[in-house]
C-alpha positions as CSV (number, residue, x, y, z in Angstrom):
1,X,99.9,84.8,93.9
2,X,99.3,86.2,97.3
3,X,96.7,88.8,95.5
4,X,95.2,85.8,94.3
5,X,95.0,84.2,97.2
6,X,93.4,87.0,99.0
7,X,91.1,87.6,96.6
8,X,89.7,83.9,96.3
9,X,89.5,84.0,100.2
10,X,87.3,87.2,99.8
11,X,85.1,85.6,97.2
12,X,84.4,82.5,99.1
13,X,83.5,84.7,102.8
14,X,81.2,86.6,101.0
15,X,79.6,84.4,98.1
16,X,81.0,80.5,98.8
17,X,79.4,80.3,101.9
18,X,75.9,81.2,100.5
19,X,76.0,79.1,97.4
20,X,78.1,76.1,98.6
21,X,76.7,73.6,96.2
22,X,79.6,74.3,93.7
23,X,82.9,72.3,94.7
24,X,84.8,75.6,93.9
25,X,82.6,78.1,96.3
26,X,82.3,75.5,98.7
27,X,85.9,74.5,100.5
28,X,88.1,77.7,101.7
29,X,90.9,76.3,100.8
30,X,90.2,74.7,97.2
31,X,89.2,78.1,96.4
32,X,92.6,80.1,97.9
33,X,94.4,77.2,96.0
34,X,92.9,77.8,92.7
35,X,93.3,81.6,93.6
36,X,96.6,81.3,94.1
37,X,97.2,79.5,90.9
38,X,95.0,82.0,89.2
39,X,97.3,85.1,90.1
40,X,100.2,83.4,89.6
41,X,99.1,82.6,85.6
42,X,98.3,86.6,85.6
43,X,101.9,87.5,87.0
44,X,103.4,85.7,84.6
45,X,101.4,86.9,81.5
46,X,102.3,90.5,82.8
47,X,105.7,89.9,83.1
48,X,105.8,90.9,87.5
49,X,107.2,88.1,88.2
């Protein structure tokens, strides 16, 4: 989840902040959350939980 996290954080400095007409590019923070969601799902599909 914290890879996630980071990872959305990373997307949104270099492409949210060019593009911030979509909801998801535009707000640091929607897009860590969503990140953070995101890599949680992945964990648990691999089993590193």
């Amino acid at each position: 989840m914290v890879l996630g996290t980071i990872l959305a954080y990373f997307y949104w400095k270099y492409f949210g902040i060019r593009w911030g007409t979509y909801p998801l590019s535009s707000e640091c923070w929607v897009n860590c959350v969503y990140g953070s969601l995101f890599g949680g799902f992945i964990a648990c599909l691999t089993g590193k939980t």
